[in-house]
C-alpha positions as CSV (number, residue, x, y, z in Angstrom):
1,X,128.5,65.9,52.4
2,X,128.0,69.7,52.8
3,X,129.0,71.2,55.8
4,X,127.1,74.6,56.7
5,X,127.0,76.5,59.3
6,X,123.5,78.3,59.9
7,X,122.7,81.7,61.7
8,X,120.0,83.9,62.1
9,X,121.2,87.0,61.7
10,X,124.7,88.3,59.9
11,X,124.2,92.0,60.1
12,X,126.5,94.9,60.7
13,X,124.2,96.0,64.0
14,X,123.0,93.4,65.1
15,X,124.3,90.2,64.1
16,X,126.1,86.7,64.6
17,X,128.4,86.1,62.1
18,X,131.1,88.1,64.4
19,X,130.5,84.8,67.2
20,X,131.8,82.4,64.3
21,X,135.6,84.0,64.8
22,X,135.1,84.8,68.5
23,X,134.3,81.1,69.3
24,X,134.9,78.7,66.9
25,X,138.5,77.3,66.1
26,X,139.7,78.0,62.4
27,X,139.9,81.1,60.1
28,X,138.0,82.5,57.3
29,X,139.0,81.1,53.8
30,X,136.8,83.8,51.4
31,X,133.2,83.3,52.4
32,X,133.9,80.0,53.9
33,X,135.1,78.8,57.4
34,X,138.0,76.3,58.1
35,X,137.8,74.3,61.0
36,X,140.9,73.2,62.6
37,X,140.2,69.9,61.3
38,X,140.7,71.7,57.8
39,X,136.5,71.2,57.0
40,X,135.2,73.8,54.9
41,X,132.1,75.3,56.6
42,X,129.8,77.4,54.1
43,X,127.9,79.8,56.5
44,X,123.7,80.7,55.3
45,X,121.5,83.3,57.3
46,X,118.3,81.6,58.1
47,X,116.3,84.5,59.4
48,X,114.9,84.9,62.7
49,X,112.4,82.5,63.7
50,X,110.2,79.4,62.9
51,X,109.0,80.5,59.5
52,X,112.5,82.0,58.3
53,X,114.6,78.6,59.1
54,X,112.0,76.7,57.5
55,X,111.8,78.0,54.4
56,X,115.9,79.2,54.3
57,X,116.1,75.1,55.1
58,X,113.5,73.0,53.1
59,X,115.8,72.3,50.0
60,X,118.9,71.1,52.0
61,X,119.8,67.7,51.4
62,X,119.0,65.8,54.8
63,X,122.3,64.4,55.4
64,X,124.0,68.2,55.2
65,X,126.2,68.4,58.6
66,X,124.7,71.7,60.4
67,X,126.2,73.8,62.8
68,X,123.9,76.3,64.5
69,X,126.0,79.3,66.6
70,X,123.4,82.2,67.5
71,X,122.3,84.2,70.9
72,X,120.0,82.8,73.2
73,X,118.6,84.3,76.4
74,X,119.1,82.5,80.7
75,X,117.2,83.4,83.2
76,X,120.6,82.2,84.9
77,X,123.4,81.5,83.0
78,X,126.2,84.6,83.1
79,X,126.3,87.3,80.0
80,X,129.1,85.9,77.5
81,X,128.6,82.1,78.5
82,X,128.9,80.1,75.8
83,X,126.5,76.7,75.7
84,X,126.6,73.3,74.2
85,X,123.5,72.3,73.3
86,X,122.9,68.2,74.1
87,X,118.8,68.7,73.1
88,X,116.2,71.2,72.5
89,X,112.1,71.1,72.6
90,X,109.3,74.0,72.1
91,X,109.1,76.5,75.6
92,X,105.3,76.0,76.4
93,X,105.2,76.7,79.7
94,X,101.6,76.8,80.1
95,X,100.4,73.8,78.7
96,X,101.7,69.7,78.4
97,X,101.5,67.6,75.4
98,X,103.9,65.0,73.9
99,X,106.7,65.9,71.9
100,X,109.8,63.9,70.5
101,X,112.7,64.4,72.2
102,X,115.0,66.2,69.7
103,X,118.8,65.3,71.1
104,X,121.9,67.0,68.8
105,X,124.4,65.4,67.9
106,X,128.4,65.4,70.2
107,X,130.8,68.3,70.0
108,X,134.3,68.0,68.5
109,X,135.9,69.8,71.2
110,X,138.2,70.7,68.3
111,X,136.0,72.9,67.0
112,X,135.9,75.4,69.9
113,X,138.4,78.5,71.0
114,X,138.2,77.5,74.9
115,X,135.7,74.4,75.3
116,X,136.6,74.5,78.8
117,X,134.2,77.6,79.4
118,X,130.9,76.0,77.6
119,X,128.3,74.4,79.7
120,X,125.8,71.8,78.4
121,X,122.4,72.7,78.5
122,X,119.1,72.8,77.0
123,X,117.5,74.6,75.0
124,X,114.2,76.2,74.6
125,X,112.9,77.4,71.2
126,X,110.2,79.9,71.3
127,X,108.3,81.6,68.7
128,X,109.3,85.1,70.4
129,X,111.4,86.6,73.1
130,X,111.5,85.6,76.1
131,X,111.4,88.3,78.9
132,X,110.5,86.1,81.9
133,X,110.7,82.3,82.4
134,X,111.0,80.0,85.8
135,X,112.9,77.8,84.1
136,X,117.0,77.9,85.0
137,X,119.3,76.2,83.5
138,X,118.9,76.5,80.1
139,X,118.8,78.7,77.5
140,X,116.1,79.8,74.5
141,X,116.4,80.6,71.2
142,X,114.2,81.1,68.1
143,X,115.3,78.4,66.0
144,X,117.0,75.5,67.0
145,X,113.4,73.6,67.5
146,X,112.6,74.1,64.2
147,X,115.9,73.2,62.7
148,X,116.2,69.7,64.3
149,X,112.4,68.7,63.5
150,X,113.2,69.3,60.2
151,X,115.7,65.8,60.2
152,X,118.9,66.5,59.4
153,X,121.0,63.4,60.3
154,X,124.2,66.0,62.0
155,X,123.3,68.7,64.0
156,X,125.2,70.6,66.9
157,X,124.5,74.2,68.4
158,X,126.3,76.5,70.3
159,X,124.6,79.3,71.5
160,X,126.4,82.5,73.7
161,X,124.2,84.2,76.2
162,X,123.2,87.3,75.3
163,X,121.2,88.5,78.1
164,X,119.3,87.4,81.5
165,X,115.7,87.6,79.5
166,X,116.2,91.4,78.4
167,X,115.2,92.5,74.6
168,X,117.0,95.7,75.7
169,X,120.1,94.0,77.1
170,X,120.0,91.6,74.0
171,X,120.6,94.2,71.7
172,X,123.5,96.0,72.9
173,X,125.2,92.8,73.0
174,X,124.5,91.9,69.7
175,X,125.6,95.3,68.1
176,X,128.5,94.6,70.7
177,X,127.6,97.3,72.8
């Protein structure tokens, strides 16, 4: 079984491959991540958004153990927090329809720096930022959604908090501002 750990963006500027070391527990071996538990985590750039993940993702076998780490926004939730996400849907605020419900799979506490300090949440996936929201207590993203409808059988997600629904705030974190 492969083990991969997906992100949106790994860029210089603005990127997330800098939150792999910052929060997860293990070193860099070459291009390749060691967990603690002495896994070898290959790490792939998705892309931003719906589109992006789906094609970066298509030709993975299904059974490929995934570990999504990426910036999402809060409405609530404090700058820096990092989140454990239990399950994720679509943010349509505005209208109600059926949807599965898309649950992730446990943490091995193992894998984080300071487990203590995560919350569980929710997340929201959206197909663009989200600058106002009456929803608390959760967090959105641009890709998580998308990456568990697509069936893999082992997914978790962490995502830090980048900023309280700001595109401005957002990106001085994220060039680490």
């Amino acid at each position: 079984m492969q083990n991969i750990i997906l992100i949106a963006e790994a860029g210089d500027f603005i990127g997330e491959k800098k939150l792999i070391s910052q929060h997860l527990s293990g070193k860099w071996v070459g291009e390749q991540w060691q967990m603690s538990d002495g896994s070898l985590w290959d790490v792939l750039v998705t892309g931003v958004g719906a589109l992006n993940v789906l094609y970066a993702l298509r030709d993975l076998p299904r059974n490929t153990r995934l570990l999504n780490i990426g910036y999402a926004g809060s409405a609530n939730y404090n700058i820096g927090c990092p989140v454990l996400v239990d399950e994720v849907c679509l943010n349509h605020p505005n209208v109600n329809y059926p949807e599965p419900q898309l649950k992730l799979d446990k943490w091995n506490h193992e894998y984080l720096q300071n487990a203590d300090a995560c919350i569980h949440s929710i997340c929201y996936s959206n197909t663009d930022f989200v600058l106002q929201s009456d929803y608390h207590d959760c967090v959105f993203d641009m890709e998580l959604a998308y990456i568990a409808a697509l069936g893999f059988t082992s997914l978790i997600a962490i995502k830090i908090v980048s900023d309280n629904l700001s595109l401005h705030t957002y990106r001085e974190v994220a060039a680490g501002v």
